[in-house]
C-alpha positions as CSV (number, residue, x, y, z in Angstrom):
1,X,141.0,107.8,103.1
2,X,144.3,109.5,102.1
3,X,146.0,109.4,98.4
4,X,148.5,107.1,99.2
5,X,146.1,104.4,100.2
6,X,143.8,104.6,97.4
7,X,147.1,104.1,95.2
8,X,148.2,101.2,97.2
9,X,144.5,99.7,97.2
10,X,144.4,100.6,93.2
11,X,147.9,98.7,92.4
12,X,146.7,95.6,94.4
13,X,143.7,95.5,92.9
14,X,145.4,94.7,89.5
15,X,147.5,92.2,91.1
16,X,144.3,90.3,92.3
17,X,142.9,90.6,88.5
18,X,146.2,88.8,87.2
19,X,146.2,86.0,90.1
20,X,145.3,82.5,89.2
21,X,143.9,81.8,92.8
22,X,140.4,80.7,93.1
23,X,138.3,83.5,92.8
24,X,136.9,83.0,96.8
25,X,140.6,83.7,98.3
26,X,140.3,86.7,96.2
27,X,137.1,88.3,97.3
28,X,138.5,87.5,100.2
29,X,141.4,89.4,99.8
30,X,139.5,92.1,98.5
31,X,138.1,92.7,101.9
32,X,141.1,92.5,103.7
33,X,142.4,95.5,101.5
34,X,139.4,97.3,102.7
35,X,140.1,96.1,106.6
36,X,143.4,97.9,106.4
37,X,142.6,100.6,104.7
38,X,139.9,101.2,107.1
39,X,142.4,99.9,110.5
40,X,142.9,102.8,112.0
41,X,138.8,103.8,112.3
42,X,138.0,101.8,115.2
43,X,134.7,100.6,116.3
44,X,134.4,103.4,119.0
45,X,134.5,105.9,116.3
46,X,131.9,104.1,113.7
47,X,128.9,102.8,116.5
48,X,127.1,100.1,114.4
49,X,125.3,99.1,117.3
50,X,123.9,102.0,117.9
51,X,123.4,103.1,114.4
52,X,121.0,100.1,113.7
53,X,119.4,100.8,116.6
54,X,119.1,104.5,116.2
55,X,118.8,105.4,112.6
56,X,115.9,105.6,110.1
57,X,115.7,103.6,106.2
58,X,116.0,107.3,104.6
59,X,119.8,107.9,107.1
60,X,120.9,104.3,106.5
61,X,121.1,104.5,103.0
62,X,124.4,106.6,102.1
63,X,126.3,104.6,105.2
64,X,129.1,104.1,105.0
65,X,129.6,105.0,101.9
66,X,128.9,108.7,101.6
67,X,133.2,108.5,103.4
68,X,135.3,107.2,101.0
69,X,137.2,108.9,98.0
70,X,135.8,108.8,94.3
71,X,138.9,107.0,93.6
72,X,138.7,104.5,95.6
73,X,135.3,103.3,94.9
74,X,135.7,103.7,91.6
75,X,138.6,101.4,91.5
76,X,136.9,98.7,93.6
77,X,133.4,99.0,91.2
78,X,135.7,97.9,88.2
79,X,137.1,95.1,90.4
80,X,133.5,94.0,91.1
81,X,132.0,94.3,87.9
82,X,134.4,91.2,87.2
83,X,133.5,89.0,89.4
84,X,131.0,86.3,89.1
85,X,127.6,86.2,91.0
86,X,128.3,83.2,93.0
87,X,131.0,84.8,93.9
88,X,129.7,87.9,94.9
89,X,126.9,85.8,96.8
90,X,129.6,83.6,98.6
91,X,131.3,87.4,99.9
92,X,128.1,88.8,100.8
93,X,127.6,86.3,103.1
94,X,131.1,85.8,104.4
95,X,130.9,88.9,104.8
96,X,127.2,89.3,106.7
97,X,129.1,87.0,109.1
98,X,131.8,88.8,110.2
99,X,129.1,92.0,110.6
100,X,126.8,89.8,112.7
101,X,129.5,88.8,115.2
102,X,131.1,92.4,115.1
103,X,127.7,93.6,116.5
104,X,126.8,90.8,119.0
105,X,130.4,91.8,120.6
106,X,129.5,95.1,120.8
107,X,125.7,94.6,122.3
108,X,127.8,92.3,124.8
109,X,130.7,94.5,125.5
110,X,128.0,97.8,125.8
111,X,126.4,95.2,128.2
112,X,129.5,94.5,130.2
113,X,130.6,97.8,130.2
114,X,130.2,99.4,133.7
115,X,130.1,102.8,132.6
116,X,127.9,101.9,129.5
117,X,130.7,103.2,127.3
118,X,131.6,100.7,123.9
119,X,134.3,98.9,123.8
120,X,136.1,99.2,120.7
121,X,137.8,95.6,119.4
122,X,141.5,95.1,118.0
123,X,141.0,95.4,114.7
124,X,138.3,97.2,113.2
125,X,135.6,95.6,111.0
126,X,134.4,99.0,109.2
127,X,136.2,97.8,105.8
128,X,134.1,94.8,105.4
129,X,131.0,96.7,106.0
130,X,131.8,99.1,103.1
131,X,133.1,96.0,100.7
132,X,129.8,95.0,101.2
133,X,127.9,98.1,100.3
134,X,130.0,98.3,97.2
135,X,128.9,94.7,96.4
136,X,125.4,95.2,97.0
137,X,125.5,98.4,94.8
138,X,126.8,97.2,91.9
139,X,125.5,93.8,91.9
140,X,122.0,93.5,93.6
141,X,121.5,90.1,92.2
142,X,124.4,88.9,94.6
143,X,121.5,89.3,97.3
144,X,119.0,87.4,95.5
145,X,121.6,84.7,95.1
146,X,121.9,84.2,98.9
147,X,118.4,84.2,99.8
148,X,117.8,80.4,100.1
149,X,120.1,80.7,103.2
150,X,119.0,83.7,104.6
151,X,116.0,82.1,104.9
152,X,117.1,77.9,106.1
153,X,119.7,78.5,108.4
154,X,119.4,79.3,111.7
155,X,122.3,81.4,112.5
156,X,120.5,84.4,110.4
157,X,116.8,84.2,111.8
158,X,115.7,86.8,114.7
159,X,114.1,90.0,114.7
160,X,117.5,91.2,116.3
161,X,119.1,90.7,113.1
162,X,116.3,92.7,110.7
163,X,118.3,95.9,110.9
164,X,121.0,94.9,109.4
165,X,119.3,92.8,107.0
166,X,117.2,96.2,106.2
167,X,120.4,98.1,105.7
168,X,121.5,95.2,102.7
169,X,118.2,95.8,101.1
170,X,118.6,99.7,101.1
171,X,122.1,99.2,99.5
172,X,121.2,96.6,96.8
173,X,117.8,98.9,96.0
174,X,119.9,101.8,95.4
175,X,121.0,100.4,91.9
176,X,118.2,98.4,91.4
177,X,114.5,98.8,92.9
178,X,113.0,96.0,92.0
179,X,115.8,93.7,93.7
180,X,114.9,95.5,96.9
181,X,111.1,95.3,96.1
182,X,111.8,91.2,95.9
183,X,113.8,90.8,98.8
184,X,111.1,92.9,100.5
185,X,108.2,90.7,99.5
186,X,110.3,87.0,99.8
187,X,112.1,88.0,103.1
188,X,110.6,90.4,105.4
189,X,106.8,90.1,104.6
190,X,107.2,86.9,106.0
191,X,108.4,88.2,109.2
192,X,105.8,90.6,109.3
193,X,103.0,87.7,108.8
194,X,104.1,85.9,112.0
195,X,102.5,86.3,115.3
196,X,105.4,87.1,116.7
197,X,106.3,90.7,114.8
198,X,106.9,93.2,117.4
199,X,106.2,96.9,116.6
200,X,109.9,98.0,115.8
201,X,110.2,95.3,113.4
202,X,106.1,96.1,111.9
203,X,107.9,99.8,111.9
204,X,111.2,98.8,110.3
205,X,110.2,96.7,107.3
206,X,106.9,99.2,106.5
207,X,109.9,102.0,106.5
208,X,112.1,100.2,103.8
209,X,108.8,99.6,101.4
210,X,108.1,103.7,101.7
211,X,111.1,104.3,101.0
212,X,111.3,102.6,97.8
213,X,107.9,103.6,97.0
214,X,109.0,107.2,97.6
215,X,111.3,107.0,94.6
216,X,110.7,109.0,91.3
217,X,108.5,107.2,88.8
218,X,108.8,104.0,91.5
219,X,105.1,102.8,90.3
220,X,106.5,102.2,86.2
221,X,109.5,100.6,87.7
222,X,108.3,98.4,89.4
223,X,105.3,97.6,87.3
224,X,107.5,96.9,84.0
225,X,109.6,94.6,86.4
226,X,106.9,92.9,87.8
227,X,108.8,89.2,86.9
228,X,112.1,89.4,86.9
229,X,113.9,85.9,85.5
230,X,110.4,84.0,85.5
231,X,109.9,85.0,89.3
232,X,107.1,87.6,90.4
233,X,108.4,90.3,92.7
234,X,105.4,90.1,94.8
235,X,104.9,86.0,94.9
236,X,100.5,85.1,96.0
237,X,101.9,84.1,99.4
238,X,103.1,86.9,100.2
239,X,100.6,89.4,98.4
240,X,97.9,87.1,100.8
241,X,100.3,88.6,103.7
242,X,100.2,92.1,102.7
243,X,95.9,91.7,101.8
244,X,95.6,90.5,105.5
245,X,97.4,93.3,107.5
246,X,95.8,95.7,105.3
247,X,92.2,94.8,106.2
248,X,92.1,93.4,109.0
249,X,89.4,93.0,111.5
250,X,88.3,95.7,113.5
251,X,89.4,94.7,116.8
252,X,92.6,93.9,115.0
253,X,93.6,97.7,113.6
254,X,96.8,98.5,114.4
255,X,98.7,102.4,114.5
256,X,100.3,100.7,111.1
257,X,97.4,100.0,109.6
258,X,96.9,103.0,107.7
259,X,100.7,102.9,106.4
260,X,99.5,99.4,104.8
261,X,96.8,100.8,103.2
262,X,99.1,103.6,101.9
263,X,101.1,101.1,99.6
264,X,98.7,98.2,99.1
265,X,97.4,99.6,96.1
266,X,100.9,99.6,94.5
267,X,102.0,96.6,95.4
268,X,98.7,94.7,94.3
269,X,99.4,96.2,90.7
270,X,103.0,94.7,91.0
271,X,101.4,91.7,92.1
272,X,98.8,91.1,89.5
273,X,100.3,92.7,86.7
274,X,100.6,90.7,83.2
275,X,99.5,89.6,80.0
276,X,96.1,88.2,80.0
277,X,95.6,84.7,79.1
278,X,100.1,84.5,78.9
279,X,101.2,80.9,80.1
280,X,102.9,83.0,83.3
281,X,99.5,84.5,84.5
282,X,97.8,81.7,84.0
283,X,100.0,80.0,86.2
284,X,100.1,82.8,88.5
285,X,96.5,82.9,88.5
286,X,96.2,79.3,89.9
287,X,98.9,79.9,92.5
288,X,96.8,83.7,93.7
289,X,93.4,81.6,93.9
290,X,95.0,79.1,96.1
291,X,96.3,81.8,98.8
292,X,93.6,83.8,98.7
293,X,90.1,81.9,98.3
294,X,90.0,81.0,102.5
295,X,90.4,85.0,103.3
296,X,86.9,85.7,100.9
297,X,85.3,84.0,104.0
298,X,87.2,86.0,107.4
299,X,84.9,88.0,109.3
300,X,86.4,91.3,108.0
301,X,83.9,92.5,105.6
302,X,87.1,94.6,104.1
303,X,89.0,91.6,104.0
304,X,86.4,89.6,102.9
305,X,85.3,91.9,99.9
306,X,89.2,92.8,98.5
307,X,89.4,89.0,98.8
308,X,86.4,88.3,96.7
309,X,87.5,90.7,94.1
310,X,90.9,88.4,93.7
311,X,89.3,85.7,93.5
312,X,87.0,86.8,90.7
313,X,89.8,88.4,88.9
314,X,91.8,84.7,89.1
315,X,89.0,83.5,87.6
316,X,89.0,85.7,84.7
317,X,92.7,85.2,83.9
318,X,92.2,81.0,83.9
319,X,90.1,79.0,83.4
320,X,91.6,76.0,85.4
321,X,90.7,78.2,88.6
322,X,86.9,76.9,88.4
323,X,88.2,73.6,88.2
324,X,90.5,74.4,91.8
325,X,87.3,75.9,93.0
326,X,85.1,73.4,92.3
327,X,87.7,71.1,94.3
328,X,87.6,73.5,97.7
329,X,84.1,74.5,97.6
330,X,82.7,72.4,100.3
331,X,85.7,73.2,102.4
332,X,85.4,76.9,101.7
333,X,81.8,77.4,102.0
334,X,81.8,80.8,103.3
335,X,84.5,82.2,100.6
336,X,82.7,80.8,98.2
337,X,78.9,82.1,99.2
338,X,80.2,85.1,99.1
339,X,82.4,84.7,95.8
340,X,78.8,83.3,94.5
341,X,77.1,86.7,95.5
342,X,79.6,88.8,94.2
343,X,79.3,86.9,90.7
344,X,75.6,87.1,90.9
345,X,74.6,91.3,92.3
346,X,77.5,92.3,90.1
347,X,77.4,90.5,87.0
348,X,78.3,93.3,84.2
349,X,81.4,94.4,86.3
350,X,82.3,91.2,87.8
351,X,82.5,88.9,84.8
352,X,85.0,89.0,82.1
353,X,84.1,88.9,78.5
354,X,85.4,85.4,77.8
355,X,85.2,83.4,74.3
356,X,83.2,81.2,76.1
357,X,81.4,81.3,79.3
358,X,81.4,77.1,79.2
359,X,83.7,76.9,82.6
360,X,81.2,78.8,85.1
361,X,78.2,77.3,83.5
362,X,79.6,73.7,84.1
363,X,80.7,75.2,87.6
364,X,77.9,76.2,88.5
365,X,75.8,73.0,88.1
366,X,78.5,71.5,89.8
367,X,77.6,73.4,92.9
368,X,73.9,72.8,92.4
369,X,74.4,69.7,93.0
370,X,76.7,69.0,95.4
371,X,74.1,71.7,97.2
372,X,71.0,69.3,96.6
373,X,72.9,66.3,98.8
374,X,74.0,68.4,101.2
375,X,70.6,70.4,101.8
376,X,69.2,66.8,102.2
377,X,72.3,64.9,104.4
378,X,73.5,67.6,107.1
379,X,71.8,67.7,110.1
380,X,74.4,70.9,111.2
381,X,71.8,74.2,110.5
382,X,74.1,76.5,110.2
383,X,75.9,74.2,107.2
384,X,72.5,73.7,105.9
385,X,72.1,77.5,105.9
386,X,75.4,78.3,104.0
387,X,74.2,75.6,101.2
388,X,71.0,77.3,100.8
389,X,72.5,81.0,100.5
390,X,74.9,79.0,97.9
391,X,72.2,77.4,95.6
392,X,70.2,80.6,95.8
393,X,72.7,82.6,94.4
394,X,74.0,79.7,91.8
395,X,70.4,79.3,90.8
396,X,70.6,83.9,89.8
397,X,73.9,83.1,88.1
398,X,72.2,80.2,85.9
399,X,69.2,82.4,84.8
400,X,71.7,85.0,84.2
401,X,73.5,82.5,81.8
402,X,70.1,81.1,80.5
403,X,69.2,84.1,79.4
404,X,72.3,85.1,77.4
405,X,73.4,88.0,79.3
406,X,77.1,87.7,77.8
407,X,77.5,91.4,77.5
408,X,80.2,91.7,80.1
409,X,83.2,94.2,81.2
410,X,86.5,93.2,82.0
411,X,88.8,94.6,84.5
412,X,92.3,94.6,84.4
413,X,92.1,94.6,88.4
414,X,89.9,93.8,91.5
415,X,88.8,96.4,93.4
């Protein structure tokens, strides 16, 4: 960009400050300053189609932006720094727009194209895209703000479009790591959790979660921001995601398997990280036992065991979580056989020292009972079999209790 633009951007920047229009028809003019001052780099000369397609997380983070003056994004940062997040959230996606249907007329003009060369349209789009970055750089929250309808409407769901979404993340975790660590867990693991994930997206979104994880002193980060304005960065739903393609069954392993198991261990601390006994882990608590308790009982023994350990670490942080146990037992069976096990061969390191151990004693009798009528009413053998590996090991836990063995270790996490 030459001199005499970024003085001609520059002066109408601080006629823009000093309008009284609303502040959307400014943003909006903001942009257009940046579509002229980009005109003349056309779309033959600046490929997006083929630079989503082509390029890794680590080269996608410093475009475009690594080709513009020091002046001129200097001047534009102030400008920003102004503006209000809903704002900023109403450009970023006016602008994701206009980037969406610049690259569907390129995939359909590279498509039309006889000689397979791209078509380049009237006026370029290239200033939008780096308004954009600049946006997401200086205020990440702006992405946040739009996730609701990134999310509900339709025009921004597909695989096709996770590239681009990918690229937004990079820019907004650039300034601010956990931002991109949230969008990551609320947006993308939830794509990766459907059946219908292919490989290039698997590969795409595991690529943007290295990347952050690659960053100096990343773990600190991202643990001291674990909530960020009362919302985890990792929410239960989607750490349940993450614990799934981690372990899953053996006829299940996947080449990416191993890259899961890489970060899981991070992104469980981000998950369960907290105060013990605070009002927000308690909550929290409630919210991981309800994801998780079904996966204690899969037929992965991996998945089954890291499962179990959550569970029993739930139950340590709040109370209430006997209480939503009791209530999914019989539904559960399996998950909580096992859970019951776990208690009972591991008591010293699977028990927390609480003031009072009045909730699993009161749970347990529960289960002794509901036990007794079933060992008596269900004809199913197999059913019958599950009770009676479930009052066994209830019947261990209650000597255990009997018996005052109260000497216990807690763990700040599962393993």
């Amino acid at each position: 960009m030459n001199t005499l633009t970024c003085c001609c951007f520059m002066k109408a920047v601080k006629r823009m400050e000093l309008s009284s229009e609303q502040e959307e028809i400014q943003v909006q003019k903001f942009a257009d300053f940046y579509g002229k001052a980009f005109q003349q780099v056309v779309s033959g000369q600046f490929p997006w189609l083929k630079m989503f397609r082509e390029s890794t997380v680590a080269k996608l983070v410093d475009i475009p932006l690594s080709h513009i003056s020091d002046a001129f994004y200097k001047t534009s940062v102030d400008w920003i720094s102004q503006q209000s997040l809903e704002v900023l959230g109403f450009f970023v996606l006016w602008s994701l727009d206009i980037i969406l249907e610049e690259l569907a007329a390129q995939q359909a003009s590279a498509k039309s194209s006889k000689k397979g060369v791209q078509q380049t349209s009237a006026k370029s789009k290239v200033g939008i895209f780096v308004a954009l970055a600049k946006v997401l750089r200086r205020k990440p929250d702006a992405l946040i703000s739009v996730l609701p309808k990134l999310r509900e409407h339709p025009k921004y769901q597909g695989q096709d479009k996770l590239p681009v979404f990918v690229w937004m993340i990079v820019q907004a975790s650039k300034r601010d790591l956990p931002v991109g660590l949230y969008m990551w867990a609320h947006h993308l693991l939830p794509i990766l959790g459907g059946k219908n994930c292919n490989p290039q997206s698997r590969d795409l979104i595991l690529q943007l979660v290295e990347w952050i994880l690659s960053v100096t002193k990343v773990r600190s980060i991202l643990v001291n921001a674990a909530v960020r304005k009362g919302e985890r960065l990792v929410p239960p739903a989607s750490f349940e995601i993450l614990m799934r393609a981690t372990f899953p069954a053996a006829s299940s392993r996947v080449k990416a398997t191993e890259r899961f198991e890489a970060i899981y261990p991070t992104i469980k601390e981000v998950a369960l990280t907290g105060v013990h006994g605070s009002k927000a882990m308690r909550q929290m608590s409630l919210q991981m036992f309800s994801s998780v308790v079904k996966a204690a009982g899969e037929s992965s023994p991996e998945l089954s065991k890291e499962a179990t350990g959550v569970v029993i670490w739930c139950l340590n942080q709040n109370p209430e979580c006997y209480k939503q146990w009791d209530e999914v037992y019989s539904d559960n069976l399996e998950s909580s056989v096992r859970i019951l096990q776990r208690l009972s061969d591991e008591w010293k390191e699977r028990t927390v020292n609480l003031d009072t151990l009045d909730p699993l004693r009161e749970t347990v009798n529960c289960f002794r009972n509901k036990n007794e009528k079933a060992m008596a009413s269900k004809s199913d053998a197999v059913i019958r079999a599950l009770y009676q590996d479930a009052d066994k090991y209830c019947k261990h836990i209650s000597g255990k209790l009997s018996r005052g063995h109260v000497c216990l270790t807690a763990l700040a996490l599962p393993t």
